[in-house]
N, C-alpha and C positions, 0 to 999 in steps of 0.2 A: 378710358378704354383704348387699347393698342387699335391702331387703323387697320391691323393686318388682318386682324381678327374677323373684320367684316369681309374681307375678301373670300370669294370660296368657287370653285368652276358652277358650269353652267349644270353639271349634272349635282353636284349637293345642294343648286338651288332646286332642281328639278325634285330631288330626295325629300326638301325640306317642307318645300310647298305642299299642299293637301294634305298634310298628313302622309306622305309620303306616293300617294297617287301617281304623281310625277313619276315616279322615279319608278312603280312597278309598272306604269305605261311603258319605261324606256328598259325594262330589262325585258318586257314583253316583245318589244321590237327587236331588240338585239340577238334573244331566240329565234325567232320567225327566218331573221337572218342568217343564222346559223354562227353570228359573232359569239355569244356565251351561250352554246348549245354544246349535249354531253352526247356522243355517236349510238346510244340508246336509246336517245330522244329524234335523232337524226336517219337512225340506220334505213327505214322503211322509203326515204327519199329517194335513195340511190340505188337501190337493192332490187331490181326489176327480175331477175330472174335466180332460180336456186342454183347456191355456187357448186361450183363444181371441186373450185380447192380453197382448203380452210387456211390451207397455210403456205407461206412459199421461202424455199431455201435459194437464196441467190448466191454461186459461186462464180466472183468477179475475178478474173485471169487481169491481172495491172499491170497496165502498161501496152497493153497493144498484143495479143497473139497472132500471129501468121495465120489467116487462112490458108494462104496454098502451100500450107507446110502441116497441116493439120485435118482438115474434113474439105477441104476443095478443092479437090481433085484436078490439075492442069498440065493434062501431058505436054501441050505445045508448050509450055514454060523448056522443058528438056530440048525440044525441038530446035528453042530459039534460043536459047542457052548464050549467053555472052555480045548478043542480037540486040539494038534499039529497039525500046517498047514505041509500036507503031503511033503516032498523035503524040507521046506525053510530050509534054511540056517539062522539064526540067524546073523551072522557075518554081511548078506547085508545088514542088517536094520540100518537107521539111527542113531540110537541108540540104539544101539545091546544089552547095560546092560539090558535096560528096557521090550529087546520082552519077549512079551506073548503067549498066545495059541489065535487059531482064537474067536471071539466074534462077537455074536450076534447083528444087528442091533435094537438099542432101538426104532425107530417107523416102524410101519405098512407099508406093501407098497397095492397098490391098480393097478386095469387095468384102463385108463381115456381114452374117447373120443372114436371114431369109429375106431383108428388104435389099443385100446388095450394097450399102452403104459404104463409099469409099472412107477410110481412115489410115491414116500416114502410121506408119512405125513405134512413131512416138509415142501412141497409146494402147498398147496390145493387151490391159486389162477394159479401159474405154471401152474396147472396139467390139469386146462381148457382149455390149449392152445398147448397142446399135436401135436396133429392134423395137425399145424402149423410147426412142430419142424421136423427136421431130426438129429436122435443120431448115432454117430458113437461110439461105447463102447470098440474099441480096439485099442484105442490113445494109444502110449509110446513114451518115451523122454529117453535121454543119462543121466542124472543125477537128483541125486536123495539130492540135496543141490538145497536151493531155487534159491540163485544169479543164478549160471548158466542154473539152468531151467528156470528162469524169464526170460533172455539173451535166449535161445534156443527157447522157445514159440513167443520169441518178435525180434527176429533177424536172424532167424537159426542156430545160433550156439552157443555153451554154453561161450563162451570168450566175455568179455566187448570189445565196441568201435565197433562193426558192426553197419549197418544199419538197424534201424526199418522194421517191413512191413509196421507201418501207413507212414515212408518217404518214402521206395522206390514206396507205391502209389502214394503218394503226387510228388515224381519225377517222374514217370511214366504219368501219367493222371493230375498233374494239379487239380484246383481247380475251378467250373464251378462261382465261386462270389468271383471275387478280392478283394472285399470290406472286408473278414472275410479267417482267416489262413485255408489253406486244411486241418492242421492237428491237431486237441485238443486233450488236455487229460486231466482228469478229476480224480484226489487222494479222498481218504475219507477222508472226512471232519469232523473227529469227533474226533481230535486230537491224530491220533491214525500211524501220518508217513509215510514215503512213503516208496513203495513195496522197498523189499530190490534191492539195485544194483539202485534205484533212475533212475534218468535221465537219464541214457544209457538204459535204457528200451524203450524211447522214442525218441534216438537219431536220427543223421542223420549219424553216424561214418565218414567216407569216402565222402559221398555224399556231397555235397554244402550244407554249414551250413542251408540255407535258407529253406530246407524239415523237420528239426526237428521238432518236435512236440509243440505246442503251449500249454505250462502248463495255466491251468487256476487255481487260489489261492482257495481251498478251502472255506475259509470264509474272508470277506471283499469282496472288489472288487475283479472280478473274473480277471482281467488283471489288475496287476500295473501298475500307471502310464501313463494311459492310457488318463485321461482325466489333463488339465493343472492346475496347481496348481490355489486355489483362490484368486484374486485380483490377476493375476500376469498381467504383461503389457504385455504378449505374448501372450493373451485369445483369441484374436480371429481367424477364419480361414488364415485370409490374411495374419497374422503375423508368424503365424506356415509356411505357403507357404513358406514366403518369405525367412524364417530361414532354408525348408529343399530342396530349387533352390540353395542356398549359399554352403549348405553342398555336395549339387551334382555336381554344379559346383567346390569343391574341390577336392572332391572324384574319379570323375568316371574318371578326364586325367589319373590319376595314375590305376585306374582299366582296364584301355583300356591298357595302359603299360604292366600289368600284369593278366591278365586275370585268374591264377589260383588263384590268393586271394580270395577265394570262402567265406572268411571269412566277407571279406570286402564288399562283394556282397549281403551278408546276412544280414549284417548292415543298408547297404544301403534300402536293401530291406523289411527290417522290420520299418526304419523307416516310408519309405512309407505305408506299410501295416497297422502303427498306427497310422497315417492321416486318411487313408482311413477308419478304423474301429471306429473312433469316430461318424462316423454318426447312422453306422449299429447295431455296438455291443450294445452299452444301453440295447436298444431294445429287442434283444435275450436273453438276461441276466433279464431282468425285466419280472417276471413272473406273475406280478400284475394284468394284461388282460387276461388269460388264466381263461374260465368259472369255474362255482363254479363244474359243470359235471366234468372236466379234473383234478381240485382239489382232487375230490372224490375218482374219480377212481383209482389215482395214491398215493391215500394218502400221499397228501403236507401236510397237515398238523398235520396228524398222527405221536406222539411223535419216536414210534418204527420202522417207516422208512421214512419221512419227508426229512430226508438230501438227500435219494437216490433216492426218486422220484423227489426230485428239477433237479438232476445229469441228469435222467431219462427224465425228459419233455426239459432239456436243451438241450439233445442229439436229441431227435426231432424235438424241433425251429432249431438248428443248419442246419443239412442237409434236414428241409424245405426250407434252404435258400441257400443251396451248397455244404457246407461244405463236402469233400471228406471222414474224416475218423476221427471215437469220438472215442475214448478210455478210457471209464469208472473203476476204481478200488475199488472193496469194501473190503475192510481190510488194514490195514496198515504195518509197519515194524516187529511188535515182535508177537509171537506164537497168544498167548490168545488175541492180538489186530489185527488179522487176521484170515483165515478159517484153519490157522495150529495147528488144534488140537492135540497136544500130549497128555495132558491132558482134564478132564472132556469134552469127546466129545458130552453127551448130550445139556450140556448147550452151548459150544463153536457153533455149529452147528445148536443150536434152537434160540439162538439172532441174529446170524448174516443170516440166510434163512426166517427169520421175517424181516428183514431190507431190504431184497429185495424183496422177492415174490413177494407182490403184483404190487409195481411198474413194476417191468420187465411182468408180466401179462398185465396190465395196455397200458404199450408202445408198447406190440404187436399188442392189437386191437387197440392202438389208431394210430399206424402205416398203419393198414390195413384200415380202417374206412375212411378215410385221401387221400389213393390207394400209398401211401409209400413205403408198405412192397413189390410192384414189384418193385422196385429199390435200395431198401437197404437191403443189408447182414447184419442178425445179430448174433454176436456169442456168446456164452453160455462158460463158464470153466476156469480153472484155469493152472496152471505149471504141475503139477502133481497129482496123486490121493495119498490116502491112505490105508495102510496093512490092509488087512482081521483081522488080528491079533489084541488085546490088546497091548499097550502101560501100564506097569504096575504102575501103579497111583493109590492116593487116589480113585479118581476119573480118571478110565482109558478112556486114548482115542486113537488115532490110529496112526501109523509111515507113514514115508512121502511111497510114490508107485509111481517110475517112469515106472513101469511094463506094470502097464495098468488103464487107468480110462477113465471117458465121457466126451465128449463135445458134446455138439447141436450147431445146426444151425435155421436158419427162416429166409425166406424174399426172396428176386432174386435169383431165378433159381434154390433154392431148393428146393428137393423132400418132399413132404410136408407128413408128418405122419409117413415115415421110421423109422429103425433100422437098422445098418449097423455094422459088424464083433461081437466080443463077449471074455470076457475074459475066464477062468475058471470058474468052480465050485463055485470054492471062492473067484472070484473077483481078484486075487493075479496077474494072468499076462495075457495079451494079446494075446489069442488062436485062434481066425479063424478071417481072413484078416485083420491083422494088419495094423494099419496105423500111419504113425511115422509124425514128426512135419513138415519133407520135404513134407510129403504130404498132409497136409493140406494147408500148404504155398500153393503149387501150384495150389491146390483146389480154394481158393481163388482168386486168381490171375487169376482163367479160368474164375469166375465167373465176375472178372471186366471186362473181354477181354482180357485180357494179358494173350502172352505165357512165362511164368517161364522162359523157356528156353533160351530165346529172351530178356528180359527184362534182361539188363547188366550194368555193368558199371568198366572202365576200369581205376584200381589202382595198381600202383608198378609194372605197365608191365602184370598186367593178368586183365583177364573180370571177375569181381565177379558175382554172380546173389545172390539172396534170398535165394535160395534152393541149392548153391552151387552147384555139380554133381549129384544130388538125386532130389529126388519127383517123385511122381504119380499121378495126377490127379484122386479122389473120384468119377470114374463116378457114381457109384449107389447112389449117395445120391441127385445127381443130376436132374433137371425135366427131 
């Protein structure tokens, strides 16, 4: 007999013993723990109150947007125009050679709508949908390098391999249409890279492979692969069946052996998931039937934002149809191919707030028109903001600011028209009620139903959460 033979882990002894006793002991525990548990087995843990939104569109601005070029209003930036920002320190700047003295915002800002809302130039279809919005203007983050603020905004914490917030929704709550992934995420499509740090932005770290986020391809088909190659002798439904009974009945003796292969779970589970979405997806992906109105409004076919209203109306067929959580990106990898203006910040900042405006105007009313926007979160901003200060350039533009900058909200359960905390003078750092990324995570997570607190998951002997030991729930921005 091979020696090897007799060798086997501690869990196939556990399987083998009693008659297998062992073994349903130890998937018993593993449940209890939430390690090989299904989020319908799970959901009533975390789920303390009825959600307000079922689903949430995130539209990440990459790369850094300017608050005080955008909804932050700071007339003493003009005042002090070409003037040392009082305290900085030069040293904390990004790029410390190049700081400058503070500078002027190049366009106008105005009051919109019946709450008063300041909004800069740059977004004159935005700014009709004020009203709609609740701003929190006293966001900060721990770093001021993009990777780890991308990782910090989209994980909690600034280190690679955590879990997303679109997975831990997607493990949390499930996706209400098996037919289509809980989780998508959507890169700019204008060959322009993905946000830095790529994929771990939308991972699942830790979690069961099967919550990561569902990348859709830019250009070509939006999922590879997805449909079967032409003329193959395996086209039709029956023959896909029969090919993925064969692979399950490979698969799952050995997954039922080992139940933490969360990898192999995930496999398993996406094949299915690519069965099933052969019927649904086309459909959602084909924006051919979508009136010549919804065209208009969203400008499809407007050269200067056409890609991002396609992104834009896709993120609405989606979770018309369940989808738990879209995650949109406008800018790509490198500075000037994102909203990271170091340089020429007029023009950096006037292409790419033309590339969205209107669509993101667009998807709010057509959200609410719809009665969508009572069940969908939708978020507004990026990783961090930028320096009051010049970046000295031909053409200057502004340094990265994890100090303090804006984000907005719209849709379930937010307070519709607010303003919430407030930087400096000069935009530079976050002065009255601060609120940090933990608390927004948690914000979010009140507004699905989930308590932050509550919502765990238990790796290397500890209960991770999202928000780690932190967060505050934003009451005020709340209905």
């Amino acid at each position: 007999m091979n020696v090897s033979s007799l060798l086997f882990s501690r869990r196939e002894m556990l399987r083998r013993a009693g008659a297998g006793f062992g073994f349903s002991a130890l998937a018993t525990l593993l449940a209890d723990s939430g390690f090989a548990a299904t989020p319908s087995s799970l959901d009533s843990r975390w789920r303390t109150r009825p959600a307000k939104a079922k689903s949430v569109i995130w539209l990440f601005m990459n790369g850094g947007p300017s608050q005080v070029d955008t909804f932050d209003y700071k007339p003493a930036l003009a005042e002090w125009s070409d003037k040392p920002l009082p305290g900085f320190d030069i040293n904390t700047a990004f790029d410390s050679h190049k700081a400058g003295n503070l500078m002027a915002s190049p366009w106008k800002f105005r009051q919109h709508g019946q709450s008063g809302r300041w909004v800069s130039e740059l977004f004159p279809h935005m700014a009709t949908q004020v009203d709609k919005m609740a701003f929190i203007h006293s966001c900060h983050t721990d770093s001021n390098n993009h990777s780890p603020a991308l990782y910090m905004m989209n994980t909690g914490t600034p280190r690679m391999g955590k879990p997303s917030f679109g997975s831990w929704s997607s493990y949390g709550l499930g996706s209400e249409n098996s037919n289509l992934p809980a989780f998508v995420v959507m890169a700019d499509p204008r060959n322009r890279g993905l946000p830095r740090g790529k994929g771990n932005n939308w991972g699942s770290g830790f979690l069961p492979s099967r919550y990561q986020g569902t990348f859709l391809q830019p250009k070509g088909e939006p999922i590879a692969n997805l449909a079967p190659p032409s003329g193959s002798s395996e086209s039709t439904r029956d023959d896909q069946r029969a090919d993925l009974d064969l692979l399950a009945a490979l698969n799952r003796p050995y997954l039922e052996a080992h139940p933490a292969e969360s990898d192999l779970d995930a496999r398993i589970a996406s094949f299915e998931l690519a069965f099933r979405m052969q019927t649904q997806a086309p459909e959602v992906f084909d924006l051919a039937g979508e009136p010549e109105s919804v065209r208009k409004a969203y400008g499809l076919d407007a050269p200067h934002c056409g890609h991002f209203a396609r992104q834009c109306i896709t993120a609405r067929r989606l979770v018309e149809r369940g989808v738990r959580f879209v995650q949109l990106y406008s800018g790509g990898s490198e500075n000037q191919q994102s909203w990271d203006c170091h340089a020429n910040l007029k023009g950096n900042h006037g292409s790419f707030a033309a590339e969205v405006d209107q669509p993101i105007a667009a998807l709010l009313r057509d959200l609410e028109q719809r009665g969508l926007l009572e069940s969908t979160l939708v978020i507004w901003g990026g990783e961090f903001g930028r320096l009051p200060t010049a970046q000295k350039d031909a053409q200057p533009g502004r340094d990265h600011n994890p100090h303090g900058f804006t984000l907005w909200m719209a849709g379930a359960g937010v307070k519709p028209g607010v303003a919430y905390g407030a930087t400096d003078e000069f935009g530079h750092k976050a002065a009255v009620d601060k609120v940090h990324i933990h608390d927004l995570h948690a914000t979010w997570l009140h507004l699905l139903g989930v308590d932050h607190e509550k919502l765990t998951y238990r790796f290397n002997g500890r209960d991770f959460r999202l928000t780690d030991v932190h967060g505050k729930v934003v009451q005020a921005v709340l209905a």
